[in-house]
C-alpha positions in Angstrom: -132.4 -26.1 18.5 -134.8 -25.7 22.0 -133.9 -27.7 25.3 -136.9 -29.6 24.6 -135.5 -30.6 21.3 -132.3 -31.5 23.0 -133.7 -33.1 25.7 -135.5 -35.1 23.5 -132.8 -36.4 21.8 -130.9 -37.6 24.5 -133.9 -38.8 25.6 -134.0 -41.3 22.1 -130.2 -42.0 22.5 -130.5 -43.0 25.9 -133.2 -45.2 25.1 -132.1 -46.9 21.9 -128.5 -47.7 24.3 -130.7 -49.1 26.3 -133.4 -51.8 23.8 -130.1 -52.2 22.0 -128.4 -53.9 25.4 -131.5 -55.3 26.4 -132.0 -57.0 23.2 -128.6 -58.4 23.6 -128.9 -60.2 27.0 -130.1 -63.4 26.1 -126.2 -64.4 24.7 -124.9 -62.8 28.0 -127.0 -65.2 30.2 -126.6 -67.9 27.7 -122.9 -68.1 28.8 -124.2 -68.6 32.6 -126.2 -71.1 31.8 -124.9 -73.1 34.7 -125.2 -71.2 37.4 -128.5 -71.2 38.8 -130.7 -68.0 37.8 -131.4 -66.6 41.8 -127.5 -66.7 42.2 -127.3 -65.2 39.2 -130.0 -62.1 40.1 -127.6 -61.9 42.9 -124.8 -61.2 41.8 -126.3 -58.8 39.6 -127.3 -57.0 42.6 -123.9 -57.1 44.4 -121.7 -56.1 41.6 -124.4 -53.8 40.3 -123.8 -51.5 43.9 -120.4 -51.8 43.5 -120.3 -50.3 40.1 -122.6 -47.9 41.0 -120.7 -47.2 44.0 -117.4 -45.9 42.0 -119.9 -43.8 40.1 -121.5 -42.2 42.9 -118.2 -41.6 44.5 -116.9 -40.2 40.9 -119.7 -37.7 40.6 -120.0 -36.5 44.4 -123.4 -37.7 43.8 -123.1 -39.6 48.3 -125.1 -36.3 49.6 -127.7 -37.6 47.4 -128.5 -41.4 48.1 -128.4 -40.1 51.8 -130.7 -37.4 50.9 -133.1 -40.1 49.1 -132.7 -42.5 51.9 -134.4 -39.4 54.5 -137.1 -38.9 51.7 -140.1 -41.0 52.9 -142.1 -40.5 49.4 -139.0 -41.1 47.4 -137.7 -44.4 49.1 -141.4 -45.7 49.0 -141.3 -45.7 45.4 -137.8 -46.8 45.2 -138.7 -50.2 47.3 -141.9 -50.8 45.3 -139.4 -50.7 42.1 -136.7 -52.4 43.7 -138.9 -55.2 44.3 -140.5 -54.9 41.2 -137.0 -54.7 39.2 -135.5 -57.6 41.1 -138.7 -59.5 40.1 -137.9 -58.8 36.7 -134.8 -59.8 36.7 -135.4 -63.3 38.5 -137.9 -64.1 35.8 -135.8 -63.2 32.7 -133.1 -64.8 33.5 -135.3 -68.1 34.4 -136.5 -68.2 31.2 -133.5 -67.5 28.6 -131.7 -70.3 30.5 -134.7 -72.3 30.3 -134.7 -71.8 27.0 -137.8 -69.5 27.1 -136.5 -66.3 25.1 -139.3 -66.6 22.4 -141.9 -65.7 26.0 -139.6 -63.3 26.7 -139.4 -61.2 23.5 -143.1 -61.7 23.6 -143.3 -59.9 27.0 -141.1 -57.2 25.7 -143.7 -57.1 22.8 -146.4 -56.4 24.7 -144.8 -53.7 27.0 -145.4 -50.6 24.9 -149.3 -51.6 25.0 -149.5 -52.2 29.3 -147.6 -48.8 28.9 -150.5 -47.6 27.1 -152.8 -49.1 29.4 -151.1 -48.1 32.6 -151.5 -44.5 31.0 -154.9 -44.1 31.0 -156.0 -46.7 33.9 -153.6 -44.6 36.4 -152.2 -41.4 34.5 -156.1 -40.3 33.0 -154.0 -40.0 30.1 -156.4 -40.1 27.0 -156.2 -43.5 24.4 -156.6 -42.2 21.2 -158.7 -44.6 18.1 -155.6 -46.0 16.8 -154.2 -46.6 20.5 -157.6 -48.5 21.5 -157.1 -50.3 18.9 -153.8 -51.6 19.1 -154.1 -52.5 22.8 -157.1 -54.8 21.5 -155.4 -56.3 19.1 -152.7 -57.2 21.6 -155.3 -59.1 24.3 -156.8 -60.8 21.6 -153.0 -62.0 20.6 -152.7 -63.1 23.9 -156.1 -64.7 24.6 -155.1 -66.9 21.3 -151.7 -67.6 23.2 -153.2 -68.5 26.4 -156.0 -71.6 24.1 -153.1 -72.6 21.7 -149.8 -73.0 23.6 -150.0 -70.9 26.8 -147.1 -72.9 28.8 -145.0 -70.0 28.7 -147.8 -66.9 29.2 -147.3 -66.1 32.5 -143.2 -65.5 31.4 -144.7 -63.4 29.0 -147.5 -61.6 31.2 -145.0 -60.9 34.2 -142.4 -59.6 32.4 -144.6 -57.2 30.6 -146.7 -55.9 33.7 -143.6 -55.7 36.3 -141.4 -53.6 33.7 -144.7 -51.4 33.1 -145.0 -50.7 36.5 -141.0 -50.1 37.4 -140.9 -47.7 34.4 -144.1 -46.1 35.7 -142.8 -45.8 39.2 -139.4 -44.1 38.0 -140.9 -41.8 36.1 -142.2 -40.0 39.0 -139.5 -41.1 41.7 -138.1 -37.7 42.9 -134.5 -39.0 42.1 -132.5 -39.1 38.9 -131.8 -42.5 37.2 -127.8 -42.8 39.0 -129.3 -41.9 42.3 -132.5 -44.0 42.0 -130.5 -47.1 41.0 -128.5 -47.2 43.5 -131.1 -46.9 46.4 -133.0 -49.9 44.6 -129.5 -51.9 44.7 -129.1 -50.9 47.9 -131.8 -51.4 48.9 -132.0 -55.1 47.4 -128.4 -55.8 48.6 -128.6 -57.5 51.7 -131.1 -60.1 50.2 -128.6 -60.7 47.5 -125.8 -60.6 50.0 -127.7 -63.4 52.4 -128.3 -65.7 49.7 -124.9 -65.8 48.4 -123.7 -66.4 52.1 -126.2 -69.3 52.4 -124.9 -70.5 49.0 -121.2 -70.4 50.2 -122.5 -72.1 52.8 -123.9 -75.1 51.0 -120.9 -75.6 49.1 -123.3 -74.4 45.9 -121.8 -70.8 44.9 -121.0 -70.8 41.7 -118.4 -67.7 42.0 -115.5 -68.6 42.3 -115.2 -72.4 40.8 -113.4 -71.3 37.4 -112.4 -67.9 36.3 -114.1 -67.5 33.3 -117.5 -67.8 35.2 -116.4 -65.4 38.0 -115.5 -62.6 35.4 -118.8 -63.2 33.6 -120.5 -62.9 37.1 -118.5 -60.0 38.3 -119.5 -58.2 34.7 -122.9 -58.2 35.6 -122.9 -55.4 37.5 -122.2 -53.4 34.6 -124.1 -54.8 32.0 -127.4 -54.9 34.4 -126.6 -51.1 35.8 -126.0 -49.4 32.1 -129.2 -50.2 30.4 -131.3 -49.7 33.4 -129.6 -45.9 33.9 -129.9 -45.2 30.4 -133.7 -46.2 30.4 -134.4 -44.3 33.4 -132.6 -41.4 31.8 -134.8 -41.7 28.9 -138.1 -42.5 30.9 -137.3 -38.8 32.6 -137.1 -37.3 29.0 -139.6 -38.6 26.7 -143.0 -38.5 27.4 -143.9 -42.4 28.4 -145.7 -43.4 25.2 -142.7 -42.2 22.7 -140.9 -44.4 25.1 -142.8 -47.3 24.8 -142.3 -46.7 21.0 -138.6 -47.3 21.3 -139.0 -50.7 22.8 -139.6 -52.5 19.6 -136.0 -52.8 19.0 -134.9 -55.0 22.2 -138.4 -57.6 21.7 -137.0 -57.9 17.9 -133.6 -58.7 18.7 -134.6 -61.3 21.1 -137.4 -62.7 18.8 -134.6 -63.1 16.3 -132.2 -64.8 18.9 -134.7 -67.6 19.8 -135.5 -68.3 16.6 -132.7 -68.3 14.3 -130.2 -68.8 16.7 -131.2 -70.7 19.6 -133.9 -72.8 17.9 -136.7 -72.0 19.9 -140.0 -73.6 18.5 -142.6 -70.9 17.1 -146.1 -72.7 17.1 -149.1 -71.8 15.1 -150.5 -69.9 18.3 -146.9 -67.9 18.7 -147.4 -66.8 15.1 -151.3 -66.0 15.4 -150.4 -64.1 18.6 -147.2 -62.5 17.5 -149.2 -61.2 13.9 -152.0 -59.2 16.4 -150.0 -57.9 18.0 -147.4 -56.7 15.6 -150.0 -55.4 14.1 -151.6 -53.2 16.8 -148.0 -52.3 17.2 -147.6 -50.7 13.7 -151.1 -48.8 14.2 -149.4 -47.5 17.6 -146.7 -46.6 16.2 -148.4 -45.1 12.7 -150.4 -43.4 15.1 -147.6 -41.7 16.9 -145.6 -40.4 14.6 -148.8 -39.2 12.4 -149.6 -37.2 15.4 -145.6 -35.9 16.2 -146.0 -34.8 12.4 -149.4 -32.7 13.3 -147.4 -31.3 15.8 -144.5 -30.1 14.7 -146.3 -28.5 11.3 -148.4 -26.8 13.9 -145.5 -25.6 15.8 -143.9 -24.5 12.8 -146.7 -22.6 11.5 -147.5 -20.8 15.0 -144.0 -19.6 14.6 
């Protein structure tokens, strides 16, 4: 087997850890329900540098995140997706306590296609027939949304666009994914850090009131840091579309969550935008593994 072939494999295990988490959140939150989302983004943050921290130390990885922090390229990009990430975040969580994970899966649905787009609008990557296609499919999905039941779009829209753009970003950030994390923690910290002081202040901290919601809270760190380094393991991997192929598995999850578990109501628009867009999905993804196919019997032959 080639470095590329092993690289690409731990580029499809890293990303499949990751969907599989992601698709998993929404019962995490669930539990922290009662604690109002921005504390809960920041305490993410807080416990998320201290994990990281022990990690850092762990690997004699410090000489880096200094290093990053005297690159002015790499911690440009790393505040753009810091800022971008804690966006992210801040919206999610909004919206599966809000009991908006049906937008949310639909976000996560549409991400592999903004991928697409954000490929050829800013990469000059080329959109192939069946990729044209599916990214067509998808606005008309979403201009049906937007006339039928479009309450929750926006949820939908920023979640998709903002996680786009932060994979984007990574994938040419001149750090790896431990060292790049960290500096976006970091560097959201003392935001986090001055909102939970102004909280404490208030009387309104949730932390702290019973121990079964501080150990969920303190938890966070991990369960936010793990995905998010596996992801931007795999985004350094696999070229960006094949990435956007793995995706399909978090949306799903969460699709299934809101539905059969938390009761979420699926309209007539829902189903009329979530049917385009599945099936521009299944082109793009028909598409991609046609043409890995081509590939590889090329390859094959030429050797």
């Amino acid at each position: 087997m080639t470095q590329q072939q092993d690289s690409a494999r731990a580029g499809i295990m890293y990303g499949l850890g990751a969907y599989l988490i992601w698709g998993c959140l929404p019962v995490f939150f669930k539990l922290l329900a009662d604690v109002a989302p921005a504390e809960l983004v920041a305490q993410r943050v807080i416990w998320s540098v201290l994990f990281l921290a022990v990690l850092v130390v762990l690997k004699r990885r410090v000489g880096e995140i200094h290093a990053a922090f005297a690159n002015p390229r790499a911690i440009l990009i790393l505040m753009c997706t810091a800022l971008l990430i804690g966006a992210n975040w801040l919206i999610y969580v909004w919206a599966v306590v809000n009991h908006h994970v049906l937008e949310s899966s639909l976000g996560y649905f549409l991400n592999p296609l903004v991928n697409v787009a954000m490929g050829v609008l800013i990469l000059k990557e080329k959109l192939g027939r069946a990729q044209m296609v599916a990214v067509v499919l998808a606005g008309v999905g979403v201009t049906v949304l937007a006339i039928g039941a479009g309450s929750g779009l926006w949820i939908s829209l920023s979640l998709a666009l903002s996680f786009a753009a932060y994979g984007l970003l990574r994938k040419i950030a001149p750090v790896d994914s431990l060292v790049g994390l960290s500096v976006e923690t970091l560097l959201l910290c003392p935001l986090a850090i001055g909102y939970v002081a102004y909280l404490q202040w208030g009387g309104q901290l949730a932390f702290g009131q019973d121990a079964g919601t501080s150990a969920l809270l303190a938890s966070a760190g991990v369960v936010t840091a793990v995905p998010l380094l596996l992801f931007a393991a795999a985004a350094r991997l696999l070229p960006y579309a094949k990435l956007g192929l793995l995706q399909y598995l978090s949306p799903t999850l969460q699709f299934l969550l809101a539905v059969a578990v938390y009761g979420e109501p699926l309209t007539q628009a829902h189903l009329i935008c979530f049917g385009f867009i599945w099936t521009g999905l299944v082109i793009f993804a028909a598409s991609g593994l046609r043409d890995a196919h081509r590939r590889s019997v090329a390859l094959r032959a030429a050797a």
